[in-house]
C-alpha positions in Angstrom: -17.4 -1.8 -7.4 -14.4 -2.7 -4.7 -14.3 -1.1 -1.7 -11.3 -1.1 0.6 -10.9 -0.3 4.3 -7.7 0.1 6.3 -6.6 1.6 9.2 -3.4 3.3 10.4 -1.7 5.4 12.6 0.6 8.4 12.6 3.2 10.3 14.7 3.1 13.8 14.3 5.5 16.0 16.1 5.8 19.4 16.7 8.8 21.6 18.0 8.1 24.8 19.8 11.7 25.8 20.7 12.8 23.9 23.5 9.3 22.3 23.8 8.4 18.7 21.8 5.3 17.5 21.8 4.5 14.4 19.6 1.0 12.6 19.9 0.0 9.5 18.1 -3.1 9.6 15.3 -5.1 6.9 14.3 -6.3 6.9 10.7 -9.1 5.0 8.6 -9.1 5.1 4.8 -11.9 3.7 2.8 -11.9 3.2 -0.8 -14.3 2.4 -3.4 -13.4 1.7 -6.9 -15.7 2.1 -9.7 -15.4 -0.2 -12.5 -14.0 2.6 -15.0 -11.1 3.2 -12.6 -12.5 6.3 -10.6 -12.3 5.8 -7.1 -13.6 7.8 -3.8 -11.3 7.7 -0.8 -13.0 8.8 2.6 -9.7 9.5 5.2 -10.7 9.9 8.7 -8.7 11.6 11.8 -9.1 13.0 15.2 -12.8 13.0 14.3 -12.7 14.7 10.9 -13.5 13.0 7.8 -11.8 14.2 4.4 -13.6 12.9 1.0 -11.4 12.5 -2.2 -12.5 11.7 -5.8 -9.8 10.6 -8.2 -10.5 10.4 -12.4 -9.9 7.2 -14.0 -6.3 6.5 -14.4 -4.8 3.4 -16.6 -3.4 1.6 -13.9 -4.0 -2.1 -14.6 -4.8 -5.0 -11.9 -2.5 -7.1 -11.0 -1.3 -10.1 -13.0 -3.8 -13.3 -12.5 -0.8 -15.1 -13.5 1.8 -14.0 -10.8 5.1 -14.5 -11.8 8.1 -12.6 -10.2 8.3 -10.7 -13.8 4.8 -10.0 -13.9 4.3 -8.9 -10.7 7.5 -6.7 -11.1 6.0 -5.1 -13.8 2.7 -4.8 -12.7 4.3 -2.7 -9.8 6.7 -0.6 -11.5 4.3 0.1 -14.0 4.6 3.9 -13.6 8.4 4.3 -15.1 9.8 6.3 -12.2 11.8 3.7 -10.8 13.2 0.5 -11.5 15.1 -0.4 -8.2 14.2 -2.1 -5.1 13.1 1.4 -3.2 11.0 2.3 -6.4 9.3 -1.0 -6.4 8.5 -0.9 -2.3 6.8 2.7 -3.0 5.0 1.7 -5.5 3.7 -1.5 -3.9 2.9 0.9 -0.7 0.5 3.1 -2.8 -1.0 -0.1 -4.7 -1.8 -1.5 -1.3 -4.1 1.2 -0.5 -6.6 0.0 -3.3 -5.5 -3.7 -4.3 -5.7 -6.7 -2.6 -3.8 -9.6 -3.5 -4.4 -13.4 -3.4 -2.1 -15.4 -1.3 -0.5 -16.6 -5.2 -0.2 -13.0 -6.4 1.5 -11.7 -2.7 4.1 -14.9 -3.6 4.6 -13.4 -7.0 5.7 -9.7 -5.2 8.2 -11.5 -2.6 9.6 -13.6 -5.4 10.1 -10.6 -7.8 11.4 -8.3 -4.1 13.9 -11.5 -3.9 15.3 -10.7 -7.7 16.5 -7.4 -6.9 20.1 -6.7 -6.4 21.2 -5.9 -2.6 17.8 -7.7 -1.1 19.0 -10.9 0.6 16.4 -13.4 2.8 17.7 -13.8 6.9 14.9 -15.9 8.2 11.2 -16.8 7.6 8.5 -14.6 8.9 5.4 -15.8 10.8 2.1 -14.1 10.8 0.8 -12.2 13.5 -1.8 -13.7 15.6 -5.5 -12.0 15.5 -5.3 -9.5 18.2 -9.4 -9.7 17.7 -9.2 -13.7 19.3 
């Protein structure tokens, strides 16, 4: 079994007529996958915990071998889309129960990089741990 843990937040706004009032929401998701594919997502905000199950679904794991073509595939693998914005959707929703090595995360830049219209500016540094 895999489980998975992230956390988020969202801004939700509401307008009243002249009156907006927007307020910040942290979120936690935690997934476990079953070996046959199932999975069980627990999302929790403002206090309230939501539990999901999801079927089995044929949606493979990523390529061991992570070429940009693989990894291209591997991501579109749904057949709505075969852009650029398709492909960063897609990888959104595989983030939520996939994590990549540092080999197969080079494979999804390189294959974001083949896209027509994406262009590199500069390199990108990693945050440091906010924990330290």
């Amino acid at each position: 079994m895999k489980h998975f843990r992230y956390e988020t937040w969202s801004l939700f706004t509401r307008i009243d007529g002249d009156r907006v009032t927007s307020e910040v929401v942290p979120q936690s998701y935690e997934t476990w996958k079953q070996p046959d594919g199932s999975t069980r997502q627990v999302q929790t905000s403002n206090g309230t915990s939501t539990t999901v199950d999801f079927p089995s679904t044929d949606r493979p794991d990523p390529p061991r071998a992570p070429r940009p073509e693989s990894m291209k595939q591997w991501v579109l693998s749904q057949r709505d889309g075969t852009g650029a914005e398709a492909f960063l959707n897609r990888l959104n929703e595989r983030s939520l129960d996939t994590v990549l090595t540092p080999q197969q995360s080079a494979g999804i830049l390189r294959a974001l990089a083949s896209f027509d219209g994406v262009e590199y500016h500069r390199g990108v540094q990693d945050r440091p741990d906010v924990r330290e």
